[in-house]
Rosetta silent file (secondary structure, phi, psi, omega in degrees, C-alpha in Angstrom):
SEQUENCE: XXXXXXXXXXXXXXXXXXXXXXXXXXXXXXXXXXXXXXXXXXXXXXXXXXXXXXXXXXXXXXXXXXXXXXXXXXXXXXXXXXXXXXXXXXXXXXXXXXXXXXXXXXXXXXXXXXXXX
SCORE:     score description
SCORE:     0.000 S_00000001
   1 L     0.000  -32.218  179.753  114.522  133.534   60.088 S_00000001
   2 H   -85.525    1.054  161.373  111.076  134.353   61.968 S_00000001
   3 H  -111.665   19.002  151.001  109.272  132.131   59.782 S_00000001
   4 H   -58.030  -60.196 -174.195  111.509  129.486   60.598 S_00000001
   5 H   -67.829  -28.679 -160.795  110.972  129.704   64.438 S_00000001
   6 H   -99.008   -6.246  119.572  107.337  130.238   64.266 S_00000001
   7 H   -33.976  -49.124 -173.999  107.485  126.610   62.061 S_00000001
   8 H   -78.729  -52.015 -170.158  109.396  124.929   64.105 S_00000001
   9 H   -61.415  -33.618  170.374  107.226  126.183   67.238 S_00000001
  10 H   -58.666  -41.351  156.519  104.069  124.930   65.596 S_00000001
  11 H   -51.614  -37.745 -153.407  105.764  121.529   64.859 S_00000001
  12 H   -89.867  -28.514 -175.304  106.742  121.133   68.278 S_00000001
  13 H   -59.144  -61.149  169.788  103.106  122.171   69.649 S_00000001
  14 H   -36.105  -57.560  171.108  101.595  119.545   67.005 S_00000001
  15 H   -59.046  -49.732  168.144  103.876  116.778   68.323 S_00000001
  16 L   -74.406   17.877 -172.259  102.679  117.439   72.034 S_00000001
  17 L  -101.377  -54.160 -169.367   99.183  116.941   70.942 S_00000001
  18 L   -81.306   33.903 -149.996  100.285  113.551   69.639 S_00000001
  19 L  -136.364  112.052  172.877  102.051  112.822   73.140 S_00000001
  20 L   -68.237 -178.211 -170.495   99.622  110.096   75.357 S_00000001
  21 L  -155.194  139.912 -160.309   99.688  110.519   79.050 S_00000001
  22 L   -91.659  164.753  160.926   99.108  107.560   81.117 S_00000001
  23 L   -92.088  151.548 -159.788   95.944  107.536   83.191 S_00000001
  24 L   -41.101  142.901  175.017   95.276  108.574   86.690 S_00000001
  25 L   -65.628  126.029  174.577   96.007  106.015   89.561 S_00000001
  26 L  -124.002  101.277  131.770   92.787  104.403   90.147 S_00000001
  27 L   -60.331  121.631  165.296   92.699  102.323   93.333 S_00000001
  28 E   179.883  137.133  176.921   89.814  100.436   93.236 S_00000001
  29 L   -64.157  -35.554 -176.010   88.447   96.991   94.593 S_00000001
  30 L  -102.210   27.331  178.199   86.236   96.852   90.993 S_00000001
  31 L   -65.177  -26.776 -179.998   89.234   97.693   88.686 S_00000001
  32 L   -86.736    2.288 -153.120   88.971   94.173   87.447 S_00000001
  33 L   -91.900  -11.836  170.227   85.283   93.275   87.703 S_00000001
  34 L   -74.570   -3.356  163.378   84.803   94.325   83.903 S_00000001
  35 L   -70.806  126.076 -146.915   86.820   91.228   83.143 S_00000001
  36 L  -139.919   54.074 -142.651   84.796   88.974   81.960 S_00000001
  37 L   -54.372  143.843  166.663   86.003   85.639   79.143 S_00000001
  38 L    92.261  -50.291  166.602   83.791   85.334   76.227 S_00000001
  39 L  -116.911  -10.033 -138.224   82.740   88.942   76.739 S_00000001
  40 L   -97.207  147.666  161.898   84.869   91.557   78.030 S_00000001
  41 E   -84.028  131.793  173.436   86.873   93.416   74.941 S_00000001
  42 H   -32.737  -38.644  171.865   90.804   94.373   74.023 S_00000001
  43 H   -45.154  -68.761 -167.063   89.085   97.731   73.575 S_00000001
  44 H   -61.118  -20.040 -162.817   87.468   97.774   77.024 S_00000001
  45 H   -86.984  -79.811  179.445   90.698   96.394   78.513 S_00000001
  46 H   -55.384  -14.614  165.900   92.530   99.514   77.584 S_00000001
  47 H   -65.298  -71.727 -166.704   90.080  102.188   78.127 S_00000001
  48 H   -40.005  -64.615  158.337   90.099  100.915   81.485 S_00000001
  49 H  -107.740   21.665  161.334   93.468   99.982   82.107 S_00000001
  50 L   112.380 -164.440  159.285   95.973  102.078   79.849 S_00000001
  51 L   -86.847  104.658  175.635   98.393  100.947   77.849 S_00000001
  52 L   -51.510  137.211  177.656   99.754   97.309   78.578 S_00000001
  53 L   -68.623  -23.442  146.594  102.855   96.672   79.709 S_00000001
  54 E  -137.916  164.177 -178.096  103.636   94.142   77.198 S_00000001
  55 E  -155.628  118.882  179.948  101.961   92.799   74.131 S_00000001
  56 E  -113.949 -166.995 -158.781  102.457   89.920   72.284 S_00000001
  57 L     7.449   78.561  154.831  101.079   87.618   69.419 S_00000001
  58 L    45.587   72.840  169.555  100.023   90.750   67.397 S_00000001
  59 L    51.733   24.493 -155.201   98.287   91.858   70.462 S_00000001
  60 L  -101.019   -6.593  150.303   96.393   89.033   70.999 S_00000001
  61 E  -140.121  146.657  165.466   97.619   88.750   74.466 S_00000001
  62 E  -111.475  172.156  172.495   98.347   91.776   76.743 S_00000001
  63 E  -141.716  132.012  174.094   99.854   91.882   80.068 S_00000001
  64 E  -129.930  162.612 -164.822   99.828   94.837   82.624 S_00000001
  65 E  -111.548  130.975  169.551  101.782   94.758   86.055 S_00000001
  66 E  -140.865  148.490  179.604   99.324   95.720   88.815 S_00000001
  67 E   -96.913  138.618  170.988   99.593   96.983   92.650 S_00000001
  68 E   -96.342  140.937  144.069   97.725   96.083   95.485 S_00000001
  69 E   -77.710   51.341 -179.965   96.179   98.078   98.267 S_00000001
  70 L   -29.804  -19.142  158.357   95.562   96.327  101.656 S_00000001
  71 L   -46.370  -78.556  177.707   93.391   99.297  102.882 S_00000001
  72 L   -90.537    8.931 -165.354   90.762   98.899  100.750 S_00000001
  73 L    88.955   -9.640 -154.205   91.500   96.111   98.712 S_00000001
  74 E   -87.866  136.824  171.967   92.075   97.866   95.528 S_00000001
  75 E   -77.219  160.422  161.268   94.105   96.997   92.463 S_00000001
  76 E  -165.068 -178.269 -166.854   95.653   99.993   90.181 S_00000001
  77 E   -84.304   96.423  170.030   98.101   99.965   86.872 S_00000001
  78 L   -84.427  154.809 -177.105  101.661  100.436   87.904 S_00000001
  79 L   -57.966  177.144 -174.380  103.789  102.022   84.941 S_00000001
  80 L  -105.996  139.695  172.331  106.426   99.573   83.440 S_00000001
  81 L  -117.307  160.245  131.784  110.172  100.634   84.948 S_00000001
  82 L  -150.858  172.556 -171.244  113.164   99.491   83.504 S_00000001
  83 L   -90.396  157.117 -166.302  116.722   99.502   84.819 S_00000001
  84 L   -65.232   62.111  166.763  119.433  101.735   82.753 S_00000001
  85 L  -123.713  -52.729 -157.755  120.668   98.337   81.303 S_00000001
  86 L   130.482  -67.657 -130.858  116.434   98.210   79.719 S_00000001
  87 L   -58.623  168.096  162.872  115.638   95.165   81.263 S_00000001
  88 L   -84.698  157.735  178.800  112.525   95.558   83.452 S_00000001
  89 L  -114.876  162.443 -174.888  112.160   95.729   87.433 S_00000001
  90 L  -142.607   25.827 -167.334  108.919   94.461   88.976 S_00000001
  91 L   -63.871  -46.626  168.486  109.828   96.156   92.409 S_00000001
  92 L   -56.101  -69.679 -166.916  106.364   98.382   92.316 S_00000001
  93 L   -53.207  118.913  171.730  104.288   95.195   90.920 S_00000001
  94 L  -110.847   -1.492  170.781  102.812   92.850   93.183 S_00000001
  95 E  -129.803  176.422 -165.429  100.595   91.098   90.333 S_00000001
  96 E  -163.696  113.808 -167.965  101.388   90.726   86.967 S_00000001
  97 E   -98.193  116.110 -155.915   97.706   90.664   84.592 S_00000001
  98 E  -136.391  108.799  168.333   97.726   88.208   81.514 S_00000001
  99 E  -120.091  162.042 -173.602   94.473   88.674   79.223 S_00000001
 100 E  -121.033  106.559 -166.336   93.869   86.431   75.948 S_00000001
 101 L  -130.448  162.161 -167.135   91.630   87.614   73.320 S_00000001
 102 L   -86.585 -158.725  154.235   90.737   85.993   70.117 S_00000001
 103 L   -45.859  -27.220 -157.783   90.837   86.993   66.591 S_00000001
 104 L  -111.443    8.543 -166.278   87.929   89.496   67.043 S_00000001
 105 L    88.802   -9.869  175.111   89.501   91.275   70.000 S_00000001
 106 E   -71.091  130.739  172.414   87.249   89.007   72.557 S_00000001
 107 L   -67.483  132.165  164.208   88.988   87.870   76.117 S_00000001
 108 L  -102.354  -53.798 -172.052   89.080   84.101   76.270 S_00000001
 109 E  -135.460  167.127  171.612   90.965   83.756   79.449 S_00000001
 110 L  -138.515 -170.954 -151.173   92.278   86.107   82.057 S_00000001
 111 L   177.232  139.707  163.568   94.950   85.328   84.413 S_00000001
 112 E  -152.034   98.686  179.911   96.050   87.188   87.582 S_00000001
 113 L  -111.570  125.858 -167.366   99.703   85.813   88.731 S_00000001
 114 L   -74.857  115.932  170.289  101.031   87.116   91.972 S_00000001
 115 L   -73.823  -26.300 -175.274  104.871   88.365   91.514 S_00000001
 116 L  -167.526  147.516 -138.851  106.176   89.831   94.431 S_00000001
 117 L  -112.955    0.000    0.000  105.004   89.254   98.147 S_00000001
């Protein structure tokens, strides 16, 4: 039986290894200035800003929901909600972030459409 538990506690240890964490809120007036079309990468776009809040045409566009800061000016990532139905809320989001990358992972267009007032 004790080399059951000490299996199962190593699985479960293993598995929280494998468990992302979103990244810190980062306020910042330059969150966006590495966007760039033609150069900036799908790569660069997620080191930077996380994990997108949606992703479509086999990731060939992403979208992230972002908040503003009238102190300083600064954008940051808000998390994705949704309501116990699923659907999503946009109450935290006051922008909504649309980038377009090609075949190779390159941004073609960007997009920043304002969502909530």
């Amino acid at each position: 039986m004790d080399a059951k538990i000490l299996l199962l506690l190593v699985a479960v240890f293993a598995l929280a290894g494998c468990a992302t964490t979103p990244p810190p809120l980062k306020v910042s007036p330059d969150l966006l200035n590495f966007l760039s079309d033609g150069k900036a990468t799908r790569t660069e776009a997620i080191i930077t800003l996380g994990q997108p809040s949606g992703r479509f045409e086999s990731e060939k566009i992403l979208t992230y929901r972002l908040g503003f800061e009238p102190r300083n000016s600064g954008y940051y990532v808000v998390e994705r909600e949704t309501t116990a139905n699923g659907w999503p809320t946009w109450t935290a989001a006051k922008f909504s972030l649309v980038l377009v990358f090609d075949d190779a992972g390159i941004l073609q267009k960007h997009s920043l459409v304002k969502v909530n007032k």
